[in-house]
C-alpha positions as CSV (number, residue, x, y, z in Angstrom):
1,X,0.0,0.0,0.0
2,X,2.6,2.0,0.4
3,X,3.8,2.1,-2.7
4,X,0.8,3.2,-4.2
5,X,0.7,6.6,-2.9
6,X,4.3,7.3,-3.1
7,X,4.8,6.0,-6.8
8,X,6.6,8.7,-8.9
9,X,5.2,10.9,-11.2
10,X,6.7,11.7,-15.0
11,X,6.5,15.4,-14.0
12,X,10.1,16.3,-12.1
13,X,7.7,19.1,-10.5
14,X,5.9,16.2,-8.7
15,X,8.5,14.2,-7.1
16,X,9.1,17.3,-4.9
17,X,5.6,16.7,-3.5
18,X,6.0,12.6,-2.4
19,X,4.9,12.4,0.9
20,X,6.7,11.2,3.9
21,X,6.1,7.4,4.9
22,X,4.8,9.0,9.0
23,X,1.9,10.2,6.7
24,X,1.5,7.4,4.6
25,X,0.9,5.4,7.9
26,X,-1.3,7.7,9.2
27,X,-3.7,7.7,6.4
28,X,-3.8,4.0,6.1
29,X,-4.1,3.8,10.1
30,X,-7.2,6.5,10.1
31,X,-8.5,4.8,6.9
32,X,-8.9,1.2,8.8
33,X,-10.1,2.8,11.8
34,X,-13.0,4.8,10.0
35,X,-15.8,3.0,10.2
36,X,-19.3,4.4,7.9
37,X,-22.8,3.2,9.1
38,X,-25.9,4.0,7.4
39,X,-29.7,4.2,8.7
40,X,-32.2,5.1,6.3
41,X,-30.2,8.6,4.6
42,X,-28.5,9.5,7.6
43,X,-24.7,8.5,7.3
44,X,-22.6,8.2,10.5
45,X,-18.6,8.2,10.4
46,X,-17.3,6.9,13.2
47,X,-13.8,6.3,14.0
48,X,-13.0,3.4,15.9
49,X,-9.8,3.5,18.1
């Protein structure tokens, strides 16, 4: 996973912009603890520590 969102770009302005591995991990850390639930049209995000 964490090469997908620190893959390089073709654009040499890009590479300046990889992001660090710390916030790599974060994302994927927040993104497994985010948790979605729906009733009826009401959706509640709930994070899940």
């Amino acid at each position: 996973m964490n090469e997908l969102y620190s893959e390089s770009s073709p654009d040499k302005k890009a590479t300046m912009y990889n992001p660090k591995d710390e916030t790599i991990s974060f994302l994927i850390a927040y993104s497994k603890a985010l948790s979605i639930t729906s009733y009826k049209s009401i959706h509640f995000e709930t994070i899940m520590n």
